[in-house]
SEDO-910931 format. One record per residue (C-alpha): residue number from 1; x, y, z. Coordinates in nm, 2 decimals. Layout:
# SEDO-910931
+-----+--------+--------+--------+
| num |     c1 |     c2 |     c3 |
+-----+--------+--------+--------+
| NUM |      X |      Y |      Z |
...
+-----+--------+--------+--------+
This chain:
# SEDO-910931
+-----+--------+--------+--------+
| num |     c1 |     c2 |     c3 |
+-----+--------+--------+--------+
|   1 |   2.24 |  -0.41 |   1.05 |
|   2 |   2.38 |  -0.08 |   1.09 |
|   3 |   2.19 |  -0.02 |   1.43 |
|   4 |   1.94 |  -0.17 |   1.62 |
|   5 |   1.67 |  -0.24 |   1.36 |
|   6 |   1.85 |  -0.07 |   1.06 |
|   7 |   1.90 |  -0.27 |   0.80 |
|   8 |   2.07 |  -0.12 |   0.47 |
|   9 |   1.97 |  -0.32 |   0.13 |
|  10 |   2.16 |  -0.23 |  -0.24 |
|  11 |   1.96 |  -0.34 |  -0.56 |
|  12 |   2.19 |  -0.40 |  -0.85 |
|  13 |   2.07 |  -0.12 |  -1.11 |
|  14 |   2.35 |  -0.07 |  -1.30 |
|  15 |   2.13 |  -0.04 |  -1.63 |
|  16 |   1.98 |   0.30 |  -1.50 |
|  17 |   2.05 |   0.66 |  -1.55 |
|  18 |   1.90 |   0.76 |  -1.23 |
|  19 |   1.92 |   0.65 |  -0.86 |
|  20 |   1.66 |   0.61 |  -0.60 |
|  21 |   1.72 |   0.62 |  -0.24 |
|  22 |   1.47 |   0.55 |  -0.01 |
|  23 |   1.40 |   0.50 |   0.41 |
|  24 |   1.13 |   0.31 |   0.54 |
|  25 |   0.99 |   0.31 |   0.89 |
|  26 |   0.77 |   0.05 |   1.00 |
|  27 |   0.60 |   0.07 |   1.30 |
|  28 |   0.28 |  -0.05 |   1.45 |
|  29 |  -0.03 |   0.09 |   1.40 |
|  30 |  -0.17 |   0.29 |   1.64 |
|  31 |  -0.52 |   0.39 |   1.71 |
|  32 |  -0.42 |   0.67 |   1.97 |
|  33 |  -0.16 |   0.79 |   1.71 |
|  34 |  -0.33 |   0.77 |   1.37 |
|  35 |  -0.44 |   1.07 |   1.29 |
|  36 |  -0.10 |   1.17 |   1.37 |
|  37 |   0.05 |   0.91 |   1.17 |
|  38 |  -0.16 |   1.06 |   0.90 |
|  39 |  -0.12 |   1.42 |   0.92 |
|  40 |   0.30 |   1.37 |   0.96 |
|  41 |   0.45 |   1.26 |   0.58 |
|  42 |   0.27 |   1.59 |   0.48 |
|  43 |   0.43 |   1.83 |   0.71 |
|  44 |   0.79 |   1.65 |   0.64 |
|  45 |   0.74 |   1.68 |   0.29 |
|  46 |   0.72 |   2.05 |   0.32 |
|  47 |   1.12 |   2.07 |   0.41 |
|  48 |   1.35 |   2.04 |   0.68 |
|  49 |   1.63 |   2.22 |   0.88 |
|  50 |   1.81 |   2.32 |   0.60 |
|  51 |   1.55 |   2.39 |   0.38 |
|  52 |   1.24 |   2.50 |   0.54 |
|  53 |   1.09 |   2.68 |   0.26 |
|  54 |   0.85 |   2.48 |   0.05 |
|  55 |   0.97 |   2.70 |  -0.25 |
|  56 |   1.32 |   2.69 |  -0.17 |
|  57 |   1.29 |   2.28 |  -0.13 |
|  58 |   1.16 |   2.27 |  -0.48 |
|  59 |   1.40 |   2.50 |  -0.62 |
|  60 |   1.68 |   2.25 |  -0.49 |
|  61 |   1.55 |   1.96 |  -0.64 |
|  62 |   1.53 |   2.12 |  -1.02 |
|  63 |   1.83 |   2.25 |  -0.92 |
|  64 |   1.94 |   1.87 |  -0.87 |
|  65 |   1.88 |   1.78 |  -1.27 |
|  66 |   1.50 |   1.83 |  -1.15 |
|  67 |   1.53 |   1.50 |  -0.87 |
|  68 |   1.18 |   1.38 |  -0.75 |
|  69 |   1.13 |   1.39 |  -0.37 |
|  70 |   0.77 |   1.15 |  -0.23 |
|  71 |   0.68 |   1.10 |   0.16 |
|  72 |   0.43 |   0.88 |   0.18 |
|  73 |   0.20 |   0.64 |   0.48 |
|  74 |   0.10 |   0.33 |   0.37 |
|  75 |  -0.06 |   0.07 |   0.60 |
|  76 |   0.10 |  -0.31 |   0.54 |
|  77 |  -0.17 |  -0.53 |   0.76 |
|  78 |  -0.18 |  -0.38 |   1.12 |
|  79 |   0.16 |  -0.18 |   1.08 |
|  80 |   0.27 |   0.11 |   0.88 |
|  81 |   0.55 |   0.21 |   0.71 |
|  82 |   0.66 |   0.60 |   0.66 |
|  83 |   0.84 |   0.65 |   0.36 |
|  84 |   1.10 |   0.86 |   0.26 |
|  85 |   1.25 |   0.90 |  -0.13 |
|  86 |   1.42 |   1.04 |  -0.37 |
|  87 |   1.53 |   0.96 |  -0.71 |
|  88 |   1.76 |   1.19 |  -0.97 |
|  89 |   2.04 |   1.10 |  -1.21 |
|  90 |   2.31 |   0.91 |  -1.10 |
|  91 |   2.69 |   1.08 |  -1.06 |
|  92 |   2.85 |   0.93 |  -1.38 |
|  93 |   2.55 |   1.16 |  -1.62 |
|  94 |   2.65 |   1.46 |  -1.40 |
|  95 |   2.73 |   1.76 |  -1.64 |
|  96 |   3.00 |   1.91 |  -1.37 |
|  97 |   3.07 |   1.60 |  -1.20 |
|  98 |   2.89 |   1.69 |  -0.92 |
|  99 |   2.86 |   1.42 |  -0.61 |
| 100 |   2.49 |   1.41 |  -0.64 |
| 101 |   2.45 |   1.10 |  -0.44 |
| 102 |   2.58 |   1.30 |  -0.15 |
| 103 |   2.32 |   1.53 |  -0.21 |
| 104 |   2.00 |   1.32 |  -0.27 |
| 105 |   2.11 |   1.19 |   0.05 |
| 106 |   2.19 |   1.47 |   0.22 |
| 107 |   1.77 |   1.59 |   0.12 |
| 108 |   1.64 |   1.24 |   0.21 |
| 109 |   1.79 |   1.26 |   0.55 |
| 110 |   1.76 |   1.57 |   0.64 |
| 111 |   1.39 |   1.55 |   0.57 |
| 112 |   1.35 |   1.20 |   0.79 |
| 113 |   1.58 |   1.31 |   1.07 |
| 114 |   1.60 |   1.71 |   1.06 |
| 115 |   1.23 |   1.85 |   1.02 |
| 116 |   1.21 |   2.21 |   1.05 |
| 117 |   1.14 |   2.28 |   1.39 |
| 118 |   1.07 |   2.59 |   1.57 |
| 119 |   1.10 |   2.60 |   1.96 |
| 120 |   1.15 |   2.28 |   1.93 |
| 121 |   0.86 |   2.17 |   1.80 |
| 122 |   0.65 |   2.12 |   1.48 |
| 123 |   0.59 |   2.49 |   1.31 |
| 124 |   0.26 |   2.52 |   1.44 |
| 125 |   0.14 |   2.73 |   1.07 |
| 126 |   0.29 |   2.42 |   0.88 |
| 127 |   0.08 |   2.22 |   1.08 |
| 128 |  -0.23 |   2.41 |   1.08 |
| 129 |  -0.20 |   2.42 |   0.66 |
| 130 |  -0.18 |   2.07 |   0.67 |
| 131 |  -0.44 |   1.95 |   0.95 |
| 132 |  -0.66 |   2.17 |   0.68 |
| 133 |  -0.55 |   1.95 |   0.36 |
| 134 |  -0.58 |   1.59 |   0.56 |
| 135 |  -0.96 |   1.74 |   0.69 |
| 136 |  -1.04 |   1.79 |   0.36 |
| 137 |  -0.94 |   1.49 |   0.23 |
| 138 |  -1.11 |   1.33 |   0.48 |
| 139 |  -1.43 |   1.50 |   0.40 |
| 140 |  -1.38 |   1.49 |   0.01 |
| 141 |  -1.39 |   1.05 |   0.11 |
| 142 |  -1.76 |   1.01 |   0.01 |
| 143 |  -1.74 |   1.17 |  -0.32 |
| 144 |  -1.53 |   0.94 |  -0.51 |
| 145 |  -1.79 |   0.60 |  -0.41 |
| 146 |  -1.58 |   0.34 |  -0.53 |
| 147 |  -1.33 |   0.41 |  -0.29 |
| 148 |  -1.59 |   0.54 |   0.02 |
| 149 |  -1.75 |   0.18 |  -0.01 |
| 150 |  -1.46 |  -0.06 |  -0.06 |
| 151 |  -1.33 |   0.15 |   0.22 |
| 152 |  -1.69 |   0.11 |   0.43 |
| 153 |  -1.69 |  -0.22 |   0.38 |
| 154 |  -1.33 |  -0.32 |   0.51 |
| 155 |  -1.47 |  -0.08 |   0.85 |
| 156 |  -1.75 |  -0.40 |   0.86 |
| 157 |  -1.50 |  -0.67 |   0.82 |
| 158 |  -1.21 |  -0.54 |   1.08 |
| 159 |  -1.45 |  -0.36 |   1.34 |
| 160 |  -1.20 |  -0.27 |   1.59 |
| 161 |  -0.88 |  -0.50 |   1.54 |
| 162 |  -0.60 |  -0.32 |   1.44 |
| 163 |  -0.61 |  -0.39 |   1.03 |
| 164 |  -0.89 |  -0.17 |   1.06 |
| 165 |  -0.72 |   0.12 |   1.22 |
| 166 |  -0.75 |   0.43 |   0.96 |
| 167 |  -0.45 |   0.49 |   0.76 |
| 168 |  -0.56 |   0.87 |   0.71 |
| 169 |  -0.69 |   0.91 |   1.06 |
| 170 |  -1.04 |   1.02 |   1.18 |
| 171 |  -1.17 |   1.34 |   1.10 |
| 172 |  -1.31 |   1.44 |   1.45 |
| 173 |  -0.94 |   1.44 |   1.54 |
| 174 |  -0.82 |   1.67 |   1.32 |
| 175 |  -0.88 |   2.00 |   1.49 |
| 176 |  -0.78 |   1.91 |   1.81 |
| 177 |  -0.41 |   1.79 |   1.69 |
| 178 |  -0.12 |   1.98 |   1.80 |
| 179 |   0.22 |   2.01 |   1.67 |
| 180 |   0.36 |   1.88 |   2.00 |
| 181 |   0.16 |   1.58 |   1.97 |
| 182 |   0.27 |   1.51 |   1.61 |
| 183 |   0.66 |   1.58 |   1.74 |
| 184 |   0.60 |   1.34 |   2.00 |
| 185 |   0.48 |   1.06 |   1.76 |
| 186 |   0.78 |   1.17 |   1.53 |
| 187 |   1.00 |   1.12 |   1.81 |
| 188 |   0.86 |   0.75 |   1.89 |
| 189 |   0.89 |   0.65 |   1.50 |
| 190 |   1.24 |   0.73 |   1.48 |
| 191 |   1.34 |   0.58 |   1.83 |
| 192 |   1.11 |   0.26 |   1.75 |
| 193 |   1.03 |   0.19 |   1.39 |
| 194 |   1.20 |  -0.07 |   1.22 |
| 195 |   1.41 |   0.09 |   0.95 |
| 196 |   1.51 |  -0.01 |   0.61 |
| 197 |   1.72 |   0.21 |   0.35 |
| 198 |   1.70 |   0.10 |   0.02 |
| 199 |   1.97 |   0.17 |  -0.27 |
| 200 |   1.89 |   0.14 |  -0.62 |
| 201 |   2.26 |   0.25 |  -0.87 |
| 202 |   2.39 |   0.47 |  -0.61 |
| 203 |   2.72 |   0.42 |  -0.36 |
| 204 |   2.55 |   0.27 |  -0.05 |
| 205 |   2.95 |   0.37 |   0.13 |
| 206 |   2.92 |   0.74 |   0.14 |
| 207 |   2.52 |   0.71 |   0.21 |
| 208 |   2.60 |   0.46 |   0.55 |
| 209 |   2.86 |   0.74 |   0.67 |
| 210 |   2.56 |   1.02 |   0.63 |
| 211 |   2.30 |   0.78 |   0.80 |
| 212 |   2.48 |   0.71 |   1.15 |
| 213 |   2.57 |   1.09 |   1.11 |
| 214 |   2.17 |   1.18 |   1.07 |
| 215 |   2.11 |   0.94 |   1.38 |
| 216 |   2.39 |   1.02 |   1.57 |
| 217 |   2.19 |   1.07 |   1.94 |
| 218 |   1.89 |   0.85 |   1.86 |
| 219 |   1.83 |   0.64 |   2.08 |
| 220 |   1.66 |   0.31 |   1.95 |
| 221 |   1.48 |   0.10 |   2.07 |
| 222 |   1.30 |  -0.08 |   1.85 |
| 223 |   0.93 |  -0.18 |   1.89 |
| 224 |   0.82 |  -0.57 |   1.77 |
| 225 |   0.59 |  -0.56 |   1.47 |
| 226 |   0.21 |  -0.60 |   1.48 |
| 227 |   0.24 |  -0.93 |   1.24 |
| 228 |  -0.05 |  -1.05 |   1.06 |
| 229 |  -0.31 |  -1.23 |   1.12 |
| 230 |  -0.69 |  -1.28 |   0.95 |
| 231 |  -1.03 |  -1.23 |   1.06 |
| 232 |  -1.20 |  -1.54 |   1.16 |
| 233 |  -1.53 |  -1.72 |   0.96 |
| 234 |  -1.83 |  -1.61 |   1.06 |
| 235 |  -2.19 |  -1.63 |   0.89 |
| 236 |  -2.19 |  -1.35 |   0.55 |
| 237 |  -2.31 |  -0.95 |   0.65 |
| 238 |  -2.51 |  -0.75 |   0.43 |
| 239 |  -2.50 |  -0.35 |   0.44 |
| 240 |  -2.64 |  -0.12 |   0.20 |
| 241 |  -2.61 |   0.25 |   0.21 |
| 242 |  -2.85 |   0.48 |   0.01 |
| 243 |  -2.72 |   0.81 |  -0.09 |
| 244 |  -2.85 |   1.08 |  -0.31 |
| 245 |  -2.68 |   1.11 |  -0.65 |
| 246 |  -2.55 |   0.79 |  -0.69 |
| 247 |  -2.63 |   0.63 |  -1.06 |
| 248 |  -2.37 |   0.38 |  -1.06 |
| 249 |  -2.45 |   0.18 |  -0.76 |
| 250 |  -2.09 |   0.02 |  -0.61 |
| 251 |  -2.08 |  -0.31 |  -0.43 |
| 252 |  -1.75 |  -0.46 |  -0.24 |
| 253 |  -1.78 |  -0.83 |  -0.09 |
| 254 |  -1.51 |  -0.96 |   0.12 |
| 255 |  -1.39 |  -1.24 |   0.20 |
| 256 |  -1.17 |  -1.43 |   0.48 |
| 257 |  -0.92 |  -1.73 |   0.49 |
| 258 |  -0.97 |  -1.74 |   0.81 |
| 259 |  -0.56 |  -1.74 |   0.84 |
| 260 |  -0.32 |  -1.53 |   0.69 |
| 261 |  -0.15 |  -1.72 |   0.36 |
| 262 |   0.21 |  -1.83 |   0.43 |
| 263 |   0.44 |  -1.67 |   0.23 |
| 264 |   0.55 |  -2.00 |  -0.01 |
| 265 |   0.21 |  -1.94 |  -0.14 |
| 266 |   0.24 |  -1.59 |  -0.25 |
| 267 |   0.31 |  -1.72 |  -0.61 |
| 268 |  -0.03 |  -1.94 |  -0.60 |
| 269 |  -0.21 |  -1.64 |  -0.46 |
| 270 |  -0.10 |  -1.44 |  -0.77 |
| 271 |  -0.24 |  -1.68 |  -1.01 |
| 272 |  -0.56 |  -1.76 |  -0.84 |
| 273 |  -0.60 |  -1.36 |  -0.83 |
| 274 |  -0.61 |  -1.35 |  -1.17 |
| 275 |  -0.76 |  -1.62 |  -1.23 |
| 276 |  -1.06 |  -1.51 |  -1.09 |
| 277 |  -1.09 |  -1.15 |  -1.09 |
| 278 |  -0.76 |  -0.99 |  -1.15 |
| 279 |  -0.70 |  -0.94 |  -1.48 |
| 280 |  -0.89 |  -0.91 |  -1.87 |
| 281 |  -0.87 |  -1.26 |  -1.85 |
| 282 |  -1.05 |  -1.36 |  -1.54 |
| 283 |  -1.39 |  -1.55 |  -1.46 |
| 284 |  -1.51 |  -1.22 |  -1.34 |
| 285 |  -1.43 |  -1.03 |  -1.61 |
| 286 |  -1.53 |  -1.27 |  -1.91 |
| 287 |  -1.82 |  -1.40 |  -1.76 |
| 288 |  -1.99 |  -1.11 |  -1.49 |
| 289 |  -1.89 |  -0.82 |  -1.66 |
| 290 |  -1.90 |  -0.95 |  -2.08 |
| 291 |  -2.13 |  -1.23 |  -2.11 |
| 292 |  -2.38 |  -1.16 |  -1.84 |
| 293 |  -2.39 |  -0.78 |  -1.84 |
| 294 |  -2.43 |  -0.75 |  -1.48 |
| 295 |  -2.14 |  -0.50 |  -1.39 |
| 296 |  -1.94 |  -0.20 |  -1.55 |
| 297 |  -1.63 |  -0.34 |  -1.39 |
| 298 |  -1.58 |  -0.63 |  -1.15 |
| 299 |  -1.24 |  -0.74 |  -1.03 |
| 300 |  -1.05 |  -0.94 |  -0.73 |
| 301 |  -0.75 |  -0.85 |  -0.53 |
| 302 |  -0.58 |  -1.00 |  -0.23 |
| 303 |  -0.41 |  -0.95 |   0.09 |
| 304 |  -0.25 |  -1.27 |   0.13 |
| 305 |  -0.07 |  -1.14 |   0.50 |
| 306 |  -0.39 |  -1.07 |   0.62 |
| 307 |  -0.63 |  -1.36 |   0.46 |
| 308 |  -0.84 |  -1.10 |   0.32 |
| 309 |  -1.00 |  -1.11 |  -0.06 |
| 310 |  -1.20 |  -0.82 |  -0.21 |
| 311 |  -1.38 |  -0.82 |  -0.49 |
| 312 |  -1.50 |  -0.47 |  -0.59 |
| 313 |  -1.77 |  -0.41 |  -0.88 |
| 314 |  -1.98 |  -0.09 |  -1.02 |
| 315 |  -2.35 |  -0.21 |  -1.11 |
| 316 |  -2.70 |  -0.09 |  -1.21 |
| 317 |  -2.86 |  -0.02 |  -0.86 |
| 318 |  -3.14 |  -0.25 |  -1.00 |
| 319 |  -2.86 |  -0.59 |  -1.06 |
| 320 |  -2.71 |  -0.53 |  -0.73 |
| 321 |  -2.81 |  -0.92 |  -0.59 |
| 322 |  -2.79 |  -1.06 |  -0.91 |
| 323 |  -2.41 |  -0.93 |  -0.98 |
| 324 |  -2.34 |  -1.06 |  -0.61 |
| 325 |  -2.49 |  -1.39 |  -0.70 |
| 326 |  -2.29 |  -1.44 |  -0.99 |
| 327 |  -2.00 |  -1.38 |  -0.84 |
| 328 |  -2.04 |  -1.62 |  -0.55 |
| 329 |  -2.11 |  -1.83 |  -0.87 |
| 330 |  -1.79 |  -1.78 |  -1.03 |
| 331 |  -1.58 |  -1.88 |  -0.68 |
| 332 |  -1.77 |  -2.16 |  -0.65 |
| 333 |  -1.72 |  -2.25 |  -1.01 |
| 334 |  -1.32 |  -2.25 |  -0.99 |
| 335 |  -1.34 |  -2.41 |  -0.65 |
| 336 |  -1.55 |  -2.74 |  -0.80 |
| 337 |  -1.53 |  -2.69 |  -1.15 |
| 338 |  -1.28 |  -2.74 |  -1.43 |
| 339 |  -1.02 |  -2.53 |  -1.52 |
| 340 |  -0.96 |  -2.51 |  -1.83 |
| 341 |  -0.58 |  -2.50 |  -1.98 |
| 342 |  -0.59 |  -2.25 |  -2.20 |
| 343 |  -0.75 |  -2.01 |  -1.94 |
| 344 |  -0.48 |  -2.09 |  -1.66 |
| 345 |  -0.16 |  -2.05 |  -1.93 |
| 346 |  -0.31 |  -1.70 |  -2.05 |
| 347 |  -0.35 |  -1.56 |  -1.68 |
| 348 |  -0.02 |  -1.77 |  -1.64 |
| 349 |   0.12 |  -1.57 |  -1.96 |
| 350 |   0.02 |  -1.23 |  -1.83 |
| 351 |   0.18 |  -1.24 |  -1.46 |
| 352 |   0.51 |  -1.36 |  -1.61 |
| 353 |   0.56 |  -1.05 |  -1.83 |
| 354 |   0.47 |  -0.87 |  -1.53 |
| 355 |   0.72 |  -1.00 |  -1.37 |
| 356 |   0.97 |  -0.94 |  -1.63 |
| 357 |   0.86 |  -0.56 |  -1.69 |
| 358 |   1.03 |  -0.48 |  -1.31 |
| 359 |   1.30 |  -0.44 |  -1.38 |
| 360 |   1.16 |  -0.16 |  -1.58 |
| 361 |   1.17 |   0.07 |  -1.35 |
| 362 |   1.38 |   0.18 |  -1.03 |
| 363 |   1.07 |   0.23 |  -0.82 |
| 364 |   0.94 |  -0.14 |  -0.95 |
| 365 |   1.24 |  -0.29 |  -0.87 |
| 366 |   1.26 |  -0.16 |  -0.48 |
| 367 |   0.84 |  -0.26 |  -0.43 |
| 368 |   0.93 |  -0.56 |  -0.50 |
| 369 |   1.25 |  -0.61 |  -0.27 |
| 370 |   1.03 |  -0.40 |   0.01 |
| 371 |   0.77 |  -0.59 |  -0.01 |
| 372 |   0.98 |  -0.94 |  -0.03 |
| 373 |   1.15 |  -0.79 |   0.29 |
| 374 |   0.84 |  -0.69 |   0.48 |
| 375 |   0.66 |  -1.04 |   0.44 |
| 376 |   0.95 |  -1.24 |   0.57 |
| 377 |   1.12 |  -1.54 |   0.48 |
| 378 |   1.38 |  -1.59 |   0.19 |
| 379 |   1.37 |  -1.21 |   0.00 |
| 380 |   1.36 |  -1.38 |  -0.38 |
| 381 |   1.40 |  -1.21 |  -0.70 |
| 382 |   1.14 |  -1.18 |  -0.96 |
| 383 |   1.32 |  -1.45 |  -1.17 |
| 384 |   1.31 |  -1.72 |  -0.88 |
| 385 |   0.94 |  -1.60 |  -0.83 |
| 386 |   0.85 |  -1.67 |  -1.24 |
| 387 |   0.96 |  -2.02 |  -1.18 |
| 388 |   0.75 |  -2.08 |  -0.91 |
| 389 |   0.49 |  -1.95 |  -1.10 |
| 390 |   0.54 |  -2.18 |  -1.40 |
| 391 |   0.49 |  -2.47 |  -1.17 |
| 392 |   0.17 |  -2.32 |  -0.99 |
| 393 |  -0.10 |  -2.60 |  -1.10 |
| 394 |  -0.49 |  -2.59 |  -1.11 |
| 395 |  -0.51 |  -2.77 |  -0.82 |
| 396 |  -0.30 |  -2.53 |  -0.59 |
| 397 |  -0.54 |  -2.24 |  -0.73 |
| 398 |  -0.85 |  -2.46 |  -0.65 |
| 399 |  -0.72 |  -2.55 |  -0.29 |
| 400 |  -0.65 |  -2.19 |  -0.20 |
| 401 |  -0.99 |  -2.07 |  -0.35 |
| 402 |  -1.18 |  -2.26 |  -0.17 |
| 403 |  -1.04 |  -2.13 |   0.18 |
| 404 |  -1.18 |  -1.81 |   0.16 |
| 405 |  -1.53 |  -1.81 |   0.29 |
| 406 |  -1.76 |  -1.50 |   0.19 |
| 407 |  -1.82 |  -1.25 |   0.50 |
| 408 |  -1.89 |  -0.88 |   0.41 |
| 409 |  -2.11 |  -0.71 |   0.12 |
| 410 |  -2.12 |  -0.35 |   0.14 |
| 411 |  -2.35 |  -0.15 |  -0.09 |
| 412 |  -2.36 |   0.20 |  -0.20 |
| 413 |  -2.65 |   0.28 |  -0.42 |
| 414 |  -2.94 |   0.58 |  -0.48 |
| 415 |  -3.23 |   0.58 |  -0.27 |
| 416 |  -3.43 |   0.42 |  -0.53 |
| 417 |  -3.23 |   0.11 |  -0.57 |
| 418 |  -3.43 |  -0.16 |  -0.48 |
| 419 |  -3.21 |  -0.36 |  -0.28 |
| 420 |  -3.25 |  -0.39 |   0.08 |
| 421 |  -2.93 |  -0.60 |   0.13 |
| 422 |  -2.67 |  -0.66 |  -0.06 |
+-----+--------+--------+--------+
């Protein structure tokens, strides 16, 4: 631990040309603050003290063998994490010897800890051009309907617990934010956040010395973690939303554990996923989408921290209940029925190469470790997690099945579908 609630972690990648350094703040989520939350990785990733100009910025980074600079929200359960990366070639490929890692680092920081400020404060014509982009977005939400009803569905199945706080914010707060607000929940992420800087092939030495340099005068206190935890059981709900224009009606079911999956299971959750509904191989797939024509697409995913399980399909507005029938159908089926071998060992097959095509990348490589990191427990590597996979059995996927209990369909489809519930 460098300081309180800094933590520095180095990935072996050796095998790379580039390197990748990253800084992740995880915080709680904050209803009060999320619109903030939202609207702040866009107006960092515009620049910072020493290079406030968007075009200047850029012209650095080519400059730098053409490096790749991201800041990014994400929500992880009822926290989020603000992210912070770059990536470029790595010293030894340097044409003129250059000390680049200095210099990635140097851009990473300064954009996490040095915004360009003016009067001490957020420029407030950076932040108007960006409260315009996030409204936008906001507004632009409906038009892409697979995402607008997964997304309307999950506001059913959290109502007002703090999973269900908006990652992008609410639109009616837009206008009204002000660039001393944002500042002022800038200045609580970097005094509370839990922080995590991540080396991939780069000297993690020189890029400690810069980071207690970039927080000399912080002071941190570090805030404790929302934690997970899953919506309870309750009896199934059934929305449908009719909207003009639709052909392809979409429908999102959810589903609850109840309790959020311990983290020895992750490996079980993976097959059962797709198993079911996560892959070309899956009941949903080969049986709802190809044999039964009742979908365009149908698949499963899961949030084991959080004991929620969506499955998310596109149908005819007319096969709407009989898709969602045959679905229920399908979990059923895998909870009670057999399993057959050859089934398990191909969804078995496809995870494993999965796992081995991580180390692919450097950005692969460091979800994984963050993601190990953020759930807790022993962080293990993809190789230990492949041999827990080969001994996942039918019965462990059939157990964890049958804990999730159906409690949210959400239905987007034209005013003529005939469904009147999902």
């Amino acid at each position: 631990m460098l300081a309180p609630g800094v933590y520095l972690n180095t990935i072996e990648a050796q095998k790379f040309n580039r390197c990748r350094i990253s800084l992740h703040f995880r915080f709680p989520a904050s209803r009060a603050r999320a619109t903030a939350h939202a609207l702040l990785p866009l107006v960092l990733d515009r620049g910072y003290a020493d290079c406030p100009d968007m075009t200047e910025l850029s012209r650095r980074l080519a400059a730098l063998y053409g490096a790749d600079l991201s800041v990014n929200l994400i929500a992880n359960g009822a926290d989020r994490i603000l992210s912070v990366s770059i990536s470029g070639i790595r010293d030894a490929f340097a044409l003129d010897g250059e000390d680049l890692t200095a210099q990635y680092a140097a851009i990473a920081l300064g954009v996490a800890f040095r915004p360009y400020l003016v009067d001490g404060c957020f420029d407030t014509e950076a932040v108007e051009i960006e409260k315009d982009k996030l409204k936008k977005r906001l507004q632009a939400e409906i038009n892409d309907k697979r995402l607008y009803c997964i997304r309307q569905a999950r506001r059913k199945f959290y109502g007002d617990a703090p999973e269900g706080i908006e990652r992008d914010g609410y639109l009616e707060e837009v206008p009204g934010l002000t660039p001393a607000e944002l500042y002022e929940a800038y200045q609580e992420i970097l005094r509370t956040a839990t922080l995590d800087v991540m080396v991939l092939g780069a000297d993690p030495a020189a890029i400690c010395v810069q980071l207690e340099q970039a927080m000399a005068g912080i002071e941190r206190a570090p805030a404790a973690l929302a934690g997970f935890t899953a919506q309870p059981r309750a009896l199934p709900r059934h929305f449908v939303e009719k909207l003009p224009g639709v052909t392809q009606a979409k429908l999102c079911m959810l589903f609850t554990s109840a309790a959020p999956l311990e983290v020895e299971e992750i490996d079980v959750c993976r097959l059962a996923m797709s198993l079911f509904g996560g892959s070309d191989r899956s009941r949903l797939f080969l049986n709802v989408r190809e044999k039964q024509s009742l979908c365009y697409y149908c698949g499963s995913s899961l949030q084991s921290a959080v004991g929620c399980m969506t499955v998310d399909s596109g149908v005819e507005p007319d096969k709407a209940e009989e898709a969602q029938a045959a679905i229920l159908a399908e979990l059923d089926r895998l909870c009670a029925g057999p399993i057959e071998e050859e089934e398990l060992e191909d969804c078995r097959r496809g995870l494993l190469n999965g796992l081995e095509s991580l180390a692919d990348s450097l950005s692969g490589l460091e979800n994984w470790y963050y993601m190990e990191i953020c759930r807790g427990g022993e962080v293990r590597t993809p190789a230990q997690s492949a041999a827990r996979l080969r001994a996942v059995t039918r019965e462990q996927v059939r157990a964890l099945l049958a804990r999730f209990s159906f409690s949210v369909a959400y239905l987007v489809t034209s005013p003529e579908g005939g469904a009147d519930h999902a």
